[in-house]
C-alpha positions, 0 to 999 in steps of 0.5 A: 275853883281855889286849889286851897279849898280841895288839895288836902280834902280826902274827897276827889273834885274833878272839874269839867267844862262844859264840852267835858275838858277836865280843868282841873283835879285835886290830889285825891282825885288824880290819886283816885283816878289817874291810871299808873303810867299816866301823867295827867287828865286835866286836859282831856275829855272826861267821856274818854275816861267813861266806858258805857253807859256812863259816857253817854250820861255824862255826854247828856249831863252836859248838853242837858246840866243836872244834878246826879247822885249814886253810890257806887261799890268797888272791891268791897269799897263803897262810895258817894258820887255827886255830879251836878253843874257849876257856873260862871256867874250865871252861865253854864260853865260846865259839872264838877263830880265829888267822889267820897268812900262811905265808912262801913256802918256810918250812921244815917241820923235824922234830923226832925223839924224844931216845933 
């Protein structure tokens, strides 16, 4: 990952290995999910930052690489979490998650094939 293309993004990116060790982070994300006090995640486990049943499904993302999409909603705040494998060339490196608030109302356009 080029730190260019996500360190001013308002999306977190967070980067895993694919034993879960946390590579790397962009500012959103570390703003998102750094717990005060804390001075840093990259370097540690992502399943010790994930109570039940969470854990355990990132634990099988790993071992079993797919894509996961949910919304998810916390103090009135809506957002997208996009989880899915990456790679090095073509090896399994790992999964990267892409955490966005949704706008209230935003709209859903639907885009019909051209004839």
């Amino acid at each position: 990952m080029k730190r260019d293309y996500f360190e001013g993004a308002d999306v977190a990116v967070t980067i895993c290995d694919k034993d879960g060790t946390i590579l790397d982070m962009n500012a959103k994300s570390r703003r998102t999910f750094l717990k005060p006090g804390a001075e840093e995640l990259v370097g540690k486990n992502v399943l010790d930052c994930h109570p039940e049943p969470a854990r355990s499904l990132l634990a099988d993302m790993l071992e079993n690489p797919r894509t996961n999409v949910y919304t998810v909603e916390k103090e009135g705040v809506k957002k997208l979490i996009f989880q899915c494998p990456w790679y090095d060339g073509a090896e399994y490196a790992g999964f990267m998650e892409l955490s966005m608030v949704l706008p209230e109302g935003m709209p859903n356009r639907v885009r019909k094939p051209k004839p």
